[in-house]
TORTORKOL-857447 format. One record per residue (C-alpha): residue number from 1; residue in one letter; x, y, z. Coordinates in pm, 1 decimal. Example, Ala and Ser with C-alpha at 12.3 -4.5 7.8 and 13.67 -1.06 7.14 Angstrom:
BEGIN
{1,"A",{1230.0,-450.0,780.0}}
{2,"S",{1367.0,-106.0,714.0}}
//
This chain:
BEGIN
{1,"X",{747.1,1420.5,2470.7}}
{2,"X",{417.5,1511.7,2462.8}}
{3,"X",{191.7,1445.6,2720.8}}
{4,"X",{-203.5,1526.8,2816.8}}
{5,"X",{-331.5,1649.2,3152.6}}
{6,"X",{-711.3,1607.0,3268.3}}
{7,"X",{-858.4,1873.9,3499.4}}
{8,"X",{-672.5,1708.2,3841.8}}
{9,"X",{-344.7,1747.5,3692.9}}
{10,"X",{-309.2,1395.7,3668.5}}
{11,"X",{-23.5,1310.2,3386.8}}
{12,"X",{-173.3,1114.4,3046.5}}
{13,"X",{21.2,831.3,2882.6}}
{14,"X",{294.4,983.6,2587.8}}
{15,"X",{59.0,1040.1,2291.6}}
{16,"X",{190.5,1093.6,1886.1}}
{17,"X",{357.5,1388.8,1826.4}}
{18,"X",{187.4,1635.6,1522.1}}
{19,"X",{598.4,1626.0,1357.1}}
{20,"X",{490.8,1575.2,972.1}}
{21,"X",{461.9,1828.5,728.8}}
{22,"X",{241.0,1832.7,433.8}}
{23,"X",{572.8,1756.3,193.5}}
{24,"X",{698.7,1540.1,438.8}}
{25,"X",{373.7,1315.6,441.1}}
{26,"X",{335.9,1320.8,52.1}}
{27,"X",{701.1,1213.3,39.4}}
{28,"X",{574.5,916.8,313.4}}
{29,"X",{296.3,824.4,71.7}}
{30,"X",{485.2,818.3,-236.0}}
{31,"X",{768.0,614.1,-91.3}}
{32,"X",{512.4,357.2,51.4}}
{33,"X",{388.2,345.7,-316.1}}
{34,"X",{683.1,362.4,-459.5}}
{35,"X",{716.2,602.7,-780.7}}
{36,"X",{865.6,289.9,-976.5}}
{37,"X",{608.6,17.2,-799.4}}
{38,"X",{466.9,-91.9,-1156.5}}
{39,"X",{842.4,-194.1,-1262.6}}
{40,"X",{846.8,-509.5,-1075.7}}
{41,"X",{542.6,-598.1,-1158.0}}
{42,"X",{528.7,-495.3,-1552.1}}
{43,"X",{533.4,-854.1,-1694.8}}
{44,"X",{288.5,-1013.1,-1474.9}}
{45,"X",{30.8,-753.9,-1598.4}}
{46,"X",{112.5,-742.0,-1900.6}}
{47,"X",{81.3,-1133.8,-1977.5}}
{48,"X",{-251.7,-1114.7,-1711.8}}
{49,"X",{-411.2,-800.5,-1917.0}}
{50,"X",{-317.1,-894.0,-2342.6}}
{51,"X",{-66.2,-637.5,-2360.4}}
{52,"X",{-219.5,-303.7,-2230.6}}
{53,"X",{-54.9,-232.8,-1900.7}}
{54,"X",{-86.5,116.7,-1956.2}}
{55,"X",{-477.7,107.9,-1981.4}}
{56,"X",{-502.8,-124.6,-1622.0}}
{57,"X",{-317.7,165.0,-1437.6}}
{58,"X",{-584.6,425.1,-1596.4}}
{59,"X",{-879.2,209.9,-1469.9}}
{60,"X",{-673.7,143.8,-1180.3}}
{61,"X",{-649.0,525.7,-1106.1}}
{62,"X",{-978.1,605.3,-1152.0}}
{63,"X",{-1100.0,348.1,-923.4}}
{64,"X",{-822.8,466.5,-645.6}}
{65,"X",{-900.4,810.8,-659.9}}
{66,"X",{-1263.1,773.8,-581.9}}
{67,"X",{-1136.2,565.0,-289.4}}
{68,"X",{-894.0,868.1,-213.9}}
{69,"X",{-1143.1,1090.9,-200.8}}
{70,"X",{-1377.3,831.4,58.4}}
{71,"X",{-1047.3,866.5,247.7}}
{72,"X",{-1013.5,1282.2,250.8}}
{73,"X",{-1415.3,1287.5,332.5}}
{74,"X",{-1372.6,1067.7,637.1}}
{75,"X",{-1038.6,1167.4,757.4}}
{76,"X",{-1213.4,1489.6,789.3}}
{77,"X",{-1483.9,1337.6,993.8}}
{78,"X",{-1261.2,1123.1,1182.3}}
{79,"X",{-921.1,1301.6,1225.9}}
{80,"X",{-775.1,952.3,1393.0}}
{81,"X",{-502.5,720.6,1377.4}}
{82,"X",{-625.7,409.6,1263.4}}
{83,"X",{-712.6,483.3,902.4}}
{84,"X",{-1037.9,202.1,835.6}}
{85,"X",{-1034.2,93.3,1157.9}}
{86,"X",{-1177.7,437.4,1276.0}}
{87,"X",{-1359.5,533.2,1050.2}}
{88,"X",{-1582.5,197.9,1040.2}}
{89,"X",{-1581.4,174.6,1456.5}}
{90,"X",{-1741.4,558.1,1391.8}}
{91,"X",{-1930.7,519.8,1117.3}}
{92,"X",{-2074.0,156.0,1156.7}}
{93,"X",{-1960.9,-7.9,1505.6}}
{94,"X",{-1657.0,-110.5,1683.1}}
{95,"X",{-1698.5,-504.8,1526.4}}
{96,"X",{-1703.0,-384.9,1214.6}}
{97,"X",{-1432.8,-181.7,1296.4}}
{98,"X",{-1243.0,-505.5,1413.3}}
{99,"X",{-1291.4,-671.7,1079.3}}
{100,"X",{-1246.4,-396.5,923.5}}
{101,"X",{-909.2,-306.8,1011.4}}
{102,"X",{-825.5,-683.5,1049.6}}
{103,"X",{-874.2,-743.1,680.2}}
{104,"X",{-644.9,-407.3,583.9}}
{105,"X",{-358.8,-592.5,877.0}}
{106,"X",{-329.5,-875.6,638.0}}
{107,"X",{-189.8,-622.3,358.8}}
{108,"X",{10.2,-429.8,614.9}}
{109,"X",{165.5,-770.6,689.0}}
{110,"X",{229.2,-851.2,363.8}}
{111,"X",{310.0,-567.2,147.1}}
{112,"X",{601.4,-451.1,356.6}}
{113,"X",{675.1,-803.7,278.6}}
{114,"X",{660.3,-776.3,-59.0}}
{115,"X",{833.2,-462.4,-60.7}}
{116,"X",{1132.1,-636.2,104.7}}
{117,"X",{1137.8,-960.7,-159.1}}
{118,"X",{1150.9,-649.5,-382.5}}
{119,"X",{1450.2,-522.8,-235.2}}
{120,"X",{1643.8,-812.1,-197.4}}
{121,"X",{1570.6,-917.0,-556.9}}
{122,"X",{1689.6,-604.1,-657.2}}
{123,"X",{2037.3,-656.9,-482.7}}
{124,"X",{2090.7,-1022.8,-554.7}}
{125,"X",{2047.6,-950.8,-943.1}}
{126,"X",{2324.7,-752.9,-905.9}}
{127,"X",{2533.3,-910.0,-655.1}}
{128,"X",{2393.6,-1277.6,-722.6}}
{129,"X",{2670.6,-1406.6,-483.0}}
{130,"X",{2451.1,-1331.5,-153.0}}
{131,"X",{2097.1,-1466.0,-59.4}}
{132,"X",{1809.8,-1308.0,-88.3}}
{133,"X",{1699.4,-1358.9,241.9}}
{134,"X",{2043.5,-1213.6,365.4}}
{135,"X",{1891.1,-870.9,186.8}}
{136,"X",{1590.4,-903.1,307.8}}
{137,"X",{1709.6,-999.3,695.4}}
{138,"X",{1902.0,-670.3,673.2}}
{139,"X",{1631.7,-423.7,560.5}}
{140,"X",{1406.0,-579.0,833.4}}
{141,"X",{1650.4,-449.8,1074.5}}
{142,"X",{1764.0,-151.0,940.3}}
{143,"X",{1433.0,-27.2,870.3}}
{144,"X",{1240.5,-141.9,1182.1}}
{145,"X",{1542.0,55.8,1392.6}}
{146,"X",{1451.3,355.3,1196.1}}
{147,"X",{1047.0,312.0,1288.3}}
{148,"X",{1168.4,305.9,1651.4}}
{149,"X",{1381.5,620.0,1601.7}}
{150,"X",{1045.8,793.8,1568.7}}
{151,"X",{844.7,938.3,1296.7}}
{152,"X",{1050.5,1263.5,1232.4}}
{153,"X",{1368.6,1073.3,1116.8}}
{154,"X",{1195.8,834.3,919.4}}
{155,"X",{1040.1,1119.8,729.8}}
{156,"X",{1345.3,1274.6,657.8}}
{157,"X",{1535.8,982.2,542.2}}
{158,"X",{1198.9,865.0,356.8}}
{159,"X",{1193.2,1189.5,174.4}}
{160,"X",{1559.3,1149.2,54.5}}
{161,"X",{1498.2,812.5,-103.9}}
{162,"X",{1161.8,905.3,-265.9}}
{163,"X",{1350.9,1201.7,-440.3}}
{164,"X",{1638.4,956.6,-538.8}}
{165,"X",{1397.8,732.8,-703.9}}
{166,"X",{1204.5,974.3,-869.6}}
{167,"X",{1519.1,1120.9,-1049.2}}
{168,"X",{1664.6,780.3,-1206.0}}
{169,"X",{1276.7,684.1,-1261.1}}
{170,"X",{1292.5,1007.4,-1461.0}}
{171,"X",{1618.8,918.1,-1655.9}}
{172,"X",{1494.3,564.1,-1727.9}}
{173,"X",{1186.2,752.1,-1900.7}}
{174,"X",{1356.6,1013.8,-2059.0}}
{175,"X",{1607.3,791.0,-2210.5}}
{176,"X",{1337.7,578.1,-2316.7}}
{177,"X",{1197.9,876.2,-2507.4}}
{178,"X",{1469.7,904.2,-2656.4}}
{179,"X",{1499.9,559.6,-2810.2}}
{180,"X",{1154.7,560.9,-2918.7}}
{181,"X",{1172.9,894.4,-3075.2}}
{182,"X",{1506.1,763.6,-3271.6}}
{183,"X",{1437.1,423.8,-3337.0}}
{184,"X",{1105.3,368.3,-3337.7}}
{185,"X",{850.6,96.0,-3117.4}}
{186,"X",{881.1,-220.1,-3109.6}}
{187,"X",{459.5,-281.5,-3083.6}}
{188,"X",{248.9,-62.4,-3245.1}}
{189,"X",{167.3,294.3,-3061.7}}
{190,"X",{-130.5,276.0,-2936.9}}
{191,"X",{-129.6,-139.9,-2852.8}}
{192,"X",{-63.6,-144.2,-2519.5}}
{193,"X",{-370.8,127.7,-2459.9}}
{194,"X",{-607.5,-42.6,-2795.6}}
{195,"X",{-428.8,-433.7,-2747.6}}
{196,"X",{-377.0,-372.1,-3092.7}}
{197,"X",{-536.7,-634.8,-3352.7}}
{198,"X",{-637.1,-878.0,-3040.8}}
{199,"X",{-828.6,-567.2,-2917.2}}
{200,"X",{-939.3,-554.4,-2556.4}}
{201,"X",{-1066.1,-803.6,-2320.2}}
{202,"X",{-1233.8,-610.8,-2006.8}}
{203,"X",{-1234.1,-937.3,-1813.9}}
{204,"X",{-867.8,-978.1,-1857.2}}
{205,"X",{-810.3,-608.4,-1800.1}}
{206,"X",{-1035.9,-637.1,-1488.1}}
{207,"X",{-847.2,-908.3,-1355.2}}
{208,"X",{-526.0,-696.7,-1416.5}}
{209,"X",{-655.9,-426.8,-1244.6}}
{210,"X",{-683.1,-622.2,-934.6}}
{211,"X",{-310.0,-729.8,-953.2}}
{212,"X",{-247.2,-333.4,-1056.1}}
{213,"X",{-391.2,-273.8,-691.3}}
{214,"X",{-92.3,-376.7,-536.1}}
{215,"X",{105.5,-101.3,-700.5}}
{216,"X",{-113.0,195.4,-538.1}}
{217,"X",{-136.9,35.9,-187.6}}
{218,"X",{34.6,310.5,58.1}}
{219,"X",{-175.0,657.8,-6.4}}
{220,"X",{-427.0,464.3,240.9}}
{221,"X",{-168.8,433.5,498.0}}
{222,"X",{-172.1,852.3,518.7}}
{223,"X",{-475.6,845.4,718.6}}
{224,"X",{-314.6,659.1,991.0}}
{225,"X",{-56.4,904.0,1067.3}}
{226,"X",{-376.0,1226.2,1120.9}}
{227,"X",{-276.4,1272.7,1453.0}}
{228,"X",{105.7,1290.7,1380.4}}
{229,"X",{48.7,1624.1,1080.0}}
{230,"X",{95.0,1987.8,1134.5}}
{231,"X",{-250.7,2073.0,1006.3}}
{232,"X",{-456.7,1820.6,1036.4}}
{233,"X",{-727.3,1643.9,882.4}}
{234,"X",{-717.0,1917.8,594.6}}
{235,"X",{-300.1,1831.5,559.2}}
{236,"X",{-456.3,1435.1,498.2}}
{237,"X",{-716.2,1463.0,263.1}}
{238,"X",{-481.2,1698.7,24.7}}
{239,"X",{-115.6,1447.6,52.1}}
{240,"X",{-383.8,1193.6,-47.2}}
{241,"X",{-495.9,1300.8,-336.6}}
{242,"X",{-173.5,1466.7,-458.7}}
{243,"X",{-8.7,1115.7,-393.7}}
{244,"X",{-252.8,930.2,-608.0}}
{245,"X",{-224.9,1141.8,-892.0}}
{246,"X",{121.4,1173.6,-872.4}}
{247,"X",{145.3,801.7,-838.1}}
{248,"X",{-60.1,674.4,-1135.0}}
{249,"X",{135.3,923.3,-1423.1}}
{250,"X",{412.4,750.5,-1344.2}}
{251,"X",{269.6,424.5,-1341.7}}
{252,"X",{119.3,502.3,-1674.7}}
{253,"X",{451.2,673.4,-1795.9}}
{254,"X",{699.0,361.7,-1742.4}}
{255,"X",{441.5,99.3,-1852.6}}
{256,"X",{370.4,294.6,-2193.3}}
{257,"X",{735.7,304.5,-2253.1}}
{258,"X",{845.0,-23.0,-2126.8}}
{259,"X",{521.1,-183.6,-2355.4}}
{260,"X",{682.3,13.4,-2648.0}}
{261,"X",{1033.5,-147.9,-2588.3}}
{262,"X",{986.6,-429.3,-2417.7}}
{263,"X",{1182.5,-751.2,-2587.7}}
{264,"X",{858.0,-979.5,-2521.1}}
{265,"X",{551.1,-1043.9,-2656.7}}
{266,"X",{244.2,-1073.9,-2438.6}}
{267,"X",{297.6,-1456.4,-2546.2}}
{268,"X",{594.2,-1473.8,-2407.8}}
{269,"X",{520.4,-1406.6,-2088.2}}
{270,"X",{197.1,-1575.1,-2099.8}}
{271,"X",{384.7,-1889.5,-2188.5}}
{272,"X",{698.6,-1833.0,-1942.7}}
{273,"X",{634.6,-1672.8,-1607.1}}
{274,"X",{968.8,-1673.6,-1502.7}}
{275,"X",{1051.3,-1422.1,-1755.2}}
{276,"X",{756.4,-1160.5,-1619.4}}
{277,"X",{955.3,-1020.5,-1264.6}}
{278,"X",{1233.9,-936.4,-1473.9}}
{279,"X",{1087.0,-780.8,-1719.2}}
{280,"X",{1051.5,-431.3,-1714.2}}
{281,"X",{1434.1,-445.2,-1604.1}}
{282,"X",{1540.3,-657.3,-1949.2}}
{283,"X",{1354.0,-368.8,-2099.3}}
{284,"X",{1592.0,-125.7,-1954.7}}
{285,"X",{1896.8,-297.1,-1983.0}}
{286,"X",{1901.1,-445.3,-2367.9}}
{287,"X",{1664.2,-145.4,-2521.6}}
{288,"X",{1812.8,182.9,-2298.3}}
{289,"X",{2116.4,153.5,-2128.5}}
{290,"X",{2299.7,-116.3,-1905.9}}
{291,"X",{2402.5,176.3,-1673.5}}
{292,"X",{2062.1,317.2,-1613.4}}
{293,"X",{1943.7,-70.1,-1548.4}}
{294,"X",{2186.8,-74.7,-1240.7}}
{295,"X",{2089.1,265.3,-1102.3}}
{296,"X",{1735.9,143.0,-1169.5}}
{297,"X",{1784.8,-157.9,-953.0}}
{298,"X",{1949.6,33.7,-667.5}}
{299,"X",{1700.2,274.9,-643.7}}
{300,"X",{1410.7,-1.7,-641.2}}
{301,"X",{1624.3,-195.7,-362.6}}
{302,"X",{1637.1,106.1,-147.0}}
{303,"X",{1262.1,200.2,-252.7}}
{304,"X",{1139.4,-139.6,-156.6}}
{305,"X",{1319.1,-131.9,190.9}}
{306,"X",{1174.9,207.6,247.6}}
{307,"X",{796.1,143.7,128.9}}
{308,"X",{816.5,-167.3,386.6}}
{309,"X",{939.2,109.6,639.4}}
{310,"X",{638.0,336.1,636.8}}
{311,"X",{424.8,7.5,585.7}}
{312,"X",{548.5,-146.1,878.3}}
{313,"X",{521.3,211.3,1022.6}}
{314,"X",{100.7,198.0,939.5}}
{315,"X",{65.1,-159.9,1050.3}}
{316,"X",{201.7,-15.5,1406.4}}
{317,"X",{-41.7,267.2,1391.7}}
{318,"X",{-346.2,47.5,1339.8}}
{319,"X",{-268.5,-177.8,1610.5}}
{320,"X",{-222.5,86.3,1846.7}}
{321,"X",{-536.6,228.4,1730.9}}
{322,"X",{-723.7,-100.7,1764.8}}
{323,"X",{-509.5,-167.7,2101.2}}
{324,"X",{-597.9,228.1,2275.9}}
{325,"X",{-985.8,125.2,2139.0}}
{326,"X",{-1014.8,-222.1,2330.1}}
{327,"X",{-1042.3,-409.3,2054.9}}
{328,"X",{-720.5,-588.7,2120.0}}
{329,"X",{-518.5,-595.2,2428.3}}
{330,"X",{-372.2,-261.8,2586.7}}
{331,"X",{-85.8,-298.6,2535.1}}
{332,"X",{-18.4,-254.0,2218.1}}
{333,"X",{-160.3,90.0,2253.8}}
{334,"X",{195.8,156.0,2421.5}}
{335,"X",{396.8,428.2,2275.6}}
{336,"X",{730.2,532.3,2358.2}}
{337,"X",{790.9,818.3,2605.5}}
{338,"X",{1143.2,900.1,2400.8}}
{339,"X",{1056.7,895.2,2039.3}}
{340,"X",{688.5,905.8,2013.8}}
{341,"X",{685.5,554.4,1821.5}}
{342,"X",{401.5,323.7,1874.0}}
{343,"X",{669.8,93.9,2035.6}}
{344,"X",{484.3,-274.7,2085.6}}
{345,"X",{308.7,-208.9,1699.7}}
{346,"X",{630.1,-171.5,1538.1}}
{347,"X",{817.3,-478.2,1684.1}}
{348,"X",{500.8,-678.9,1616.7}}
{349,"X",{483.3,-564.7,1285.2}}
{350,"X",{873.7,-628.7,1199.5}}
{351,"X",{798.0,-972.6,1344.5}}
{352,"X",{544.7,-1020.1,1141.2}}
{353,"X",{735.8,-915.1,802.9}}
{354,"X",{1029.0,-1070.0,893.7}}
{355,"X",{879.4,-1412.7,910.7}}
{356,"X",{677.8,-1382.0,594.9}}
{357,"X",{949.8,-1202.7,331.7}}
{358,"X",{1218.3,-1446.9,561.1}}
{359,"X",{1021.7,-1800.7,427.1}}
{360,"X",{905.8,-1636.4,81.1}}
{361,"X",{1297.1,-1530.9,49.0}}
{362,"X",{1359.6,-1874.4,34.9}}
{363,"X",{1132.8,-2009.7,-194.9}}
{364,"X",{1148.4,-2012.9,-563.3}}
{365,"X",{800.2,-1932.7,-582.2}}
{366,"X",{777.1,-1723.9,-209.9}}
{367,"X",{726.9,-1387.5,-448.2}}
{368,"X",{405.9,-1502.2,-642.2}}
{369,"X",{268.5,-1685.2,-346.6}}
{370,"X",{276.4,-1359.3,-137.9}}
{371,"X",{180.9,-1133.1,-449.7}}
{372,"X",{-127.2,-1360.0,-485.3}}
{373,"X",{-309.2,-1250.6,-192.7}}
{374,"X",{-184.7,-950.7,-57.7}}
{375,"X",{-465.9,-689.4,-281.8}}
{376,"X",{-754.8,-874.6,-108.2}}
{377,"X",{-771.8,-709.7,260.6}}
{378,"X",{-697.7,-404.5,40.2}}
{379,"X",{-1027.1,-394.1,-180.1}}
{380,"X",{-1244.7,-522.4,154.7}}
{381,"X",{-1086.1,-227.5,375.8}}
{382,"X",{-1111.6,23.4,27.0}}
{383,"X",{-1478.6,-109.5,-13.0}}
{384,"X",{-1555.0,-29.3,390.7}}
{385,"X",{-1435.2,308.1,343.8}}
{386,"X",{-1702.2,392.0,95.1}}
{387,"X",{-1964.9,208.4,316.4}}
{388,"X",{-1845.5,386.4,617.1}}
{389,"X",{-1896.9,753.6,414.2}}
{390,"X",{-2213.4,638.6,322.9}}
{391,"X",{-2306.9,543.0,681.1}}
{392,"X",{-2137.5,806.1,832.4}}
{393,"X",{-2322.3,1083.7,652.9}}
{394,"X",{-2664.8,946.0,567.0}}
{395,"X",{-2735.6,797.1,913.2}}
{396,"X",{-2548.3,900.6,1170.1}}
{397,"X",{-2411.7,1227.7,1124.6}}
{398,"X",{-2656.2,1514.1,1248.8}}
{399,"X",{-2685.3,1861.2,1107.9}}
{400,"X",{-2620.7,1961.7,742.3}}
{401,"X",{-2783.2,1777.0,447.4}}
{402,"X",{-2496.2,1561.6,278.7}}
{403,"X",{-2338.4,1641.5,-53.4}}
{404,"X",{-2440.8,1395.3,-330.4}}
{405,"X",{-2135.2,1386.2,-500.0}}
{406,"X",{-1919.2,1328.7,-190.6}}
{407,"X",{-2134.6,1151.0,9.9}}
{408,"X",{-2335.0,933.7,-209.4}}
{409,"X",{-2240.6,862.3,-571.6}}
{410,"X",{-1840.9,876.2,-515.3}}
{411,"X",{-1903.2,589.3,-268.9}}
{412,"X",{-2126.4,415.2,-443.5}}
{413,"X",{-1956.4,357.1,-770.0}}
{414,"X",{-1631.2,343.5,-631.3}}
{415,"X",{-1756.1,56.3,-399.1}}
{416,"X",{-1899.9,-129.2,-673.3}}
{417,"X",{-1615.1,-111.2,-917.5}}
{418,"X",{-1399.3,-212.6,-602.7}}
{419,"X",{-1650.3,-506.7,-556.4}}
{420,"X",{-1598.9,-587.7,-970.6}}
{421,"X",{-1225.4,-571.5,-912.8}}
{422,"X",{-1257.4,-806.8,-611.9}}
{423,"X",{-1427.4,-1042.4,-808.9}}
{424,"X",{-1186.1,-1075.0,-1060.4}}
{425,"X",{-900.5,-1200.0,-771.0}}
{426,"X",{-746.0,-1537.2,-827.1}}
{427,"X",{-945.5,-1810.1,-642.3}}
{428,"X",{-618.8,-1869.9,-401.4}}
{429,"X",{-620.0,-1535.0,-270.4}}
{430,"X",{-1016.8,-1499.9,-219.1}}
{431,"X",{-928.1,-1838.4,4.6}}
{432,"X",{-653.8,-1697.1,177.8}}
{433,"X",{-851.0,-1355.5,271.8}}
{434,"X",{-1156.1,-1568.3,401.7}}
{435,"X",{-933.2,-1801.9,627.6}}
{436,"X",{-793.9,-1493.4,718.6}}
{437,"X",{-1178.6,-1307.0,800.5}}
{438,"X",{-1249.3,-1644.2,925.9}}
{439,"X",{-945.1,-1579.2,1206.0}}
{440,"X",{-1003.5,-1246.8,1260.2}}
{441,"X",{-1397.2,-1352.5,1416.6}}
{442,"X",{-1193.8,-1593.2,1598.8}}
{443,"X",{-990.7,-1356.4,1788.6}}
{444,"X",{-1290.2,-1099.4,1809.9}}
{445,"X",{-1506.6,-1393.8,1997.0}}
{446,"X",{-1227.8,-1471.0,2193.0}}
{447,"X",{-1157.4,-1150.8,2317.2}}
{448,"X",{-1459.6,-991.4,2366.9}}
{449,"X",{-1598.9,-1342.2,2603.3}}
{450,"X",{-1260.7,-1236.5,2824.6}}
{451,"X",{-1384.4,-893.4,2813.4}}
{452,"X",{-1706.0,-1029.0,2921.4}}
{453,"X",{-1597.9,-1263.5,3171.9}}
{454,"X",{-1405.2,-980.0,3339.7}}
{455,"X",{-1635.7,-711.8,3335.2}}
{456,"X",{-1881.8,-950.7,3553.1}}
{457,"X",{-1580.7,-1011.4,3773.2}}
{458,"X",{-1537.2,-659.3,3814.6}}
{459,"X",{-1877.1,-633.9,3874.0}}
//
């Protein structure tokens, strides 16, 4: 356990413990990604972009690794758990901070969500004889007792699955490669990067991109665990980066083959959305190989729990960041003397998830309503990144001019191609994230008149 001591000796409260290795925390990232993240959602992109999945993840990467390297500049600056919540309270103010790192909660909340539909999709395709919220239910707990374990085992066991998915990922693509090279494409080979005689429309691929969001969600969540790596802010800004451009081959790998193969048109999923989660999977299993369709689905069920696991694990990580700060109450600053886990944050969080992924679970339509609006917190806490490098380093930071590159133009574009992106969201999940800003000044009021109220009291 790990504990601080001021200059009277007095005892601090158990902090995080530095436990996570640079492999260890680019194994964390990817599994919160999720090497295979664009399989489960290869038909709703491709019916949202005409037909060129492929090119949405290479505007999607380019986008996300300016906002990667936003992250490495401030994680630098601000070697913190807390991820935007820090570095907005440091760069702008602590109510920016707030909203900040309120809007990013609402994806925290719901992508672990997400993550466990995934999952228990996954299982009851191929054991349709069991609920999906049974599934899901089960990788709430199983996962959420691993978060309290601490973050050493977690990284372990999250390393394990990330290497299992990568290898049948791997197979899926190299079998794929196969089949093309033998029997051909089905679409034309450069369609789904050209959109082939339809050609390209940029709004469609725009609004695409913002879907495509979703799948890179999870190299953010690095910068909340700075104070838990051997090395440092340094360690951070490098998994980052590695993570992203890791991430978006693959995405760009399995999309160009599974556009190649795929047994629909782009009409066909325009025209039937129930065929578009199942996609990329009916791909597999009638152009590759039945077999490698089941391994793919077990590795996605056990990816899905596990990206919820070190989602869930970030959500804690913020809220004791925000909780330590003041900015909500104390006590979910609380961290456990035993394992070093930010106790109170990760049974809020599980809480949280297993409501949300519990009602979806039960829906027909639970997946697309939570899919809808979980990228908007995202691009608002992506797009207060940049603003807080730009605030950071042109206002408030003393000593040393700023780079241009780094410090000005990186943030700048990538904050208005963010802002693009964010423009292109479906209508129901702009509502949903300003009900949700709407709450979050709400609680801020609230709070900070008790604050008030018993500071004069004090006084």
């Amino acid at each position: 356990m790990v504990r601080s001591h001021d200059q009277a000796g007095s005892v601090a409260e158990p902090g995080l413990r530095r436990e996570i290795s640079f492999h260890q925390l680019v194994a964390y990232g990817l599994v919160f990604i999720g090497p295979a993240a664009a399989v489960g959602v290869f038909g709703t992109l491709d019916a949202k972009s005409g037909g060129v999945v492929p090119l949405v993840y290479l505007v999607a990467t380019l986008a996300m690794a300016l906002t990667a390297s936003s992250y490495a500049v401030m994680s630098r600056a601000v070697p913190r758990a807390g991820s935007v919540f820090a570095y907005a309270s440091e760069a702008i103010g602590r109510r920016t901070g707030y909203m900040s790192g309120w809007m990013v909660l609402l994806d925290y909340v719901l992508i672990p969500s997400v993550a466990y539909l995934f999952s228990g999709i996954a299982l009851n395709s191929l054991f349709p004889q069991v609920p999906v919220w049974v599934f899901v239910v089960l990788a709430v707990v199983v996962t959420t007792a691993l978060n309290l374990s601490g973050v050493k085992v977690t990284s372990r066991v999250s390393t394990a699955v990330v290497v299992i998915e990568v290898v049948v990922l791997l197979m899926v693509l190299a079998a794929g490669a196969w089949v093309l090279a033998t029997s051909g494409p089905v679409r034309g080979w450069l369609d789904p990067l050209t959109g082939g005689d339809a050609g390209i429309s940029w709004h469609l691929v725009l609004g695409a991109v913002s879907a495509a969001v979703l799948s890179y969600l999870g190299f953010d969540a690095l910068a909340t665990f700075a104070e838990e790596t051997k090395g440092g802010h340094r360690v951070i800004g490098r998994a980052t980066l590695v993570c992203l451009v890791v991430a978006g081959f693959l995405f760009m790998a399995q999309t160009y083959v599974g556009s190649l193969l795929s047994p629909y048109t782009t009409e066909q999923l325009q025209a039937d959305p129930s065929l578009q989660g199942g996609a990329y999977y009916d791909t597999v299993d009638s152009a590759i190989s039945p077999f490698l369709y089941w391994l793919l689905a077990l590795a996605k069920a056990a990816g899905g729990a596990f990206a919820a696991l070190v989602g869930q694990s970030a959500a804690s990580r913020i809220l004791m960041d925000m909780g330590r700060s003041g900015a909500i109450p104390r006590v979910f600053s609380r961290v456990s003397g035993k394992t070093g886990a930010p106790l109170v944050g990760v049974l809020v969080a599980a809480t949280g998830n297993i409501v949300v992924a519990g009602w979806a679970a039960t829906r027909s339509d639970g997946l697309d309503v939570v899919v809808s609006i979980v990228d908007v917190g995202a691009l608002v806490g992506f797009i207060m990144v940049h603003v807080s490098v730009l605030t950071y380093f042109m206002l408030k930071r003393r000593g040393g001019a700023p780079s241009v590159l780094r410090h000005v133009v990186i943030p700048v574009v990538g904050a208005v191609i963010l802002a693009v992106v964010l423009a292109n969201s479906s209508p129901v999940a702009l509502l949903i994230g300003l009900v949700w800003a709407v709450l979050g000044f709400v609680i801020l009021g609230v709070y900070a008149g008790r604050r008030r109220d018993d500071a004069g009291a004090g006084g």
